[in-house]
N, C-alpha and C positions, 0 to 999 in steps of 0.2 A: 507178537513175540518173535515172528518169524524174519520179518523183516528188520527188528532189530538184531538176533543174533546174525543174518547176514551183514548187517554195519559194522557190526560189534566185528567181524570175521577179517571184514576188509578192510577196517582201521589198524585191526594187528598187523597185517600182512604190509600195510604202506608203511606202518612203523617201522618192522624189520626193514625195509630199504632206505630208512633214513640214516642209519650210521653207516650202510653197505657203499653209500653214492659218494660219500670222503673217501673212504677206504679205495674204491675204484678208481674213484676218478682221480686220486694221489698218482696213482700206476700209470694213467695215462697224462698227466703232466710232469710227471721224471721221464715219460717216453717224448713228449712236444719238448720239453723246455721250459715249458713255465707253465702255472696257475690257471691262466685269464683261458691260453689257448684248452687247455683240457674242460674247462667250464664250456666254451665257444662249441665243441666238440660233442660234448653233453645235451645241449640243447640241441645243435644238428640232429642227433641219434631222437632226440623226443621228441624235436619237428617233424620229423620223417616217420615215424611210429606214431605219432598222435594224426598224423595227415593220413596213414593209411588206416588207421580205426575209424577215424571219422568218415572215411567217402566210404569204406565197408561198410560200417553199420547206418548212417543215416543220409547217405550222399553229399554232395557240395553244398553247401553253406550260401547263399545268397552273397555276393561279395561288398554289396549296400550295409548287410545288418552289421559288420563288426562297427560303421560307424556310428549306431544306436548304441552301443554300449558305452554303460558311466565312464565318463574320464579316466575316474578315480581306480576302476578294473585294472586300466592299463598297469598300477603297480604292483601287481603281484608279479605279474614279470621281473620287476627288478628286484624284486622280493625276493623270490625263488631263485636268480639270476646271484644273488646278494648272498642266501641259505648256501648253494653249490659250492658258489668261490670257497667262502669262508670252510666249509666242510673241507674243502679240496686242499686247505694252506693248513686249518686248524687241526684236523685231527692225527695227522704222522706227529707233529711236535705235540700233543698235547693228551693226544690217547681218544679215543672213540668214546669209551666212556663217561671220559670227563668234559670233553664237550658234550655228547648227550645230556646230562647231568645238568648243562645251565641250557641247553635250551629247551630240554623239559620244564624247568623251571619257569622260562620266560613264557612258554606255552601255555602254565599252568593260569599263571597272571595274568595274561593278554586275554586268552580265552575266557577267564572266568568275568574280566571288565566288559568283554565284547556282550556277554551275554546275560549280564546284570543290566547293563544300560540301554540293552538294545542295540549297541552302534552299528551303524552302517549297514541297518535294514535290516539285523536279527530279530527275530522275536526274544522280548524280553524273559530272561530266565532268571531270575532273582540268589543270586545264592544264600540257601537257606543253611540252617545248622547243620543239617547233615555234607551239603556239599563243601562249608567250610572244613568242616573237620577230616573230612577225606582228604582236602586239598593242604590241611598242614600236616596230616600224616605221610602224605608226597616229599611236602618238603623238607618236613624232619630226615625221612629217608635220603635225602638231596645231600642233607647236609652233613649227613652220618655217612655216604658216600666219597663225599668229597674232604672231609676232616680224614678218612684212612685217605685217601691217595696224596693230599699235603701230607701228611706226617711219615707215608713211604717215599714221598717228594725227599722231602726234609734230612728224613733219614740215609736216602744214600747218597748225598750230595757233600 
């Protein structure tokens, strides 16, 4: 239980800086000029912070083993690279909110196939009746989110 409510603890706390990393890094590409460079910017900031965590807590990394790792690793890179931009372009025009809103969503769905199927080396977690219904009372909320902000859309336009 212990170790779960620590997960439970640190999955909130990355959550809060998922709408936080548009919102900022907006700031710093109205201050570069553009998008790409503020994204560019971001990953500096969490190359250099992720490089000084790692030689603190577990030293230098053998410089062989990054090329034992799956190919397929390498996309989260553009993934997260993909997440930032779009955060950094989507959320001043479209609200914090309401981007959260669909990519919770997309989180919801991704995650639940990822871990139904097994793919790409999960252990299979089968969704069962309770985790369906949890996951359309998400969406229901998704969509009862997003019907107010189209129809506050709608309405002052």
């Amino acid at each position: 239980m212990r170790s779960y409510a620590l997960l439970a603890a640190w999955s909130f706390l990355a959550g809060v800086g998922i709408p936080l990393i548009g919102v900022l890094n907006s700031g710093m590409a109205r201050a570069l000029g553009n998008p790409f460079a503020a994204t560019a910017a971001l990953f500096l900031t969490a190359l250099l912070a992720a490089s000084a965590l790692t030689l603190a807590i577990h030293g230098a990394p053998a410089v062989g083993s990054i090329a034992t790792a799956p190919a397929r690793s390498y996309l989260a890179g553009l993934l997260i690279g993909f997440y930032a931009l779009s955060a950094t372009v989507i959320i001043p025009r479209f609200g914090a909110g309401n981007f959260i809103a669909f990519i919770l969503f997309a989180q919801l769905v991704t995650s639940a196939l990822l871990d139904h199927f097994g793919l790409l080396g999960l252990p299979k977690r089968p969704i069962d009746a309770y985790r369906l219904v949890g996951m359309v009372l998400l969406i229901v909320g998704l969509i009862i989110t997003q019907w107010s902000a189209l129809r506050n859309d709608m309405g002052s336009g």
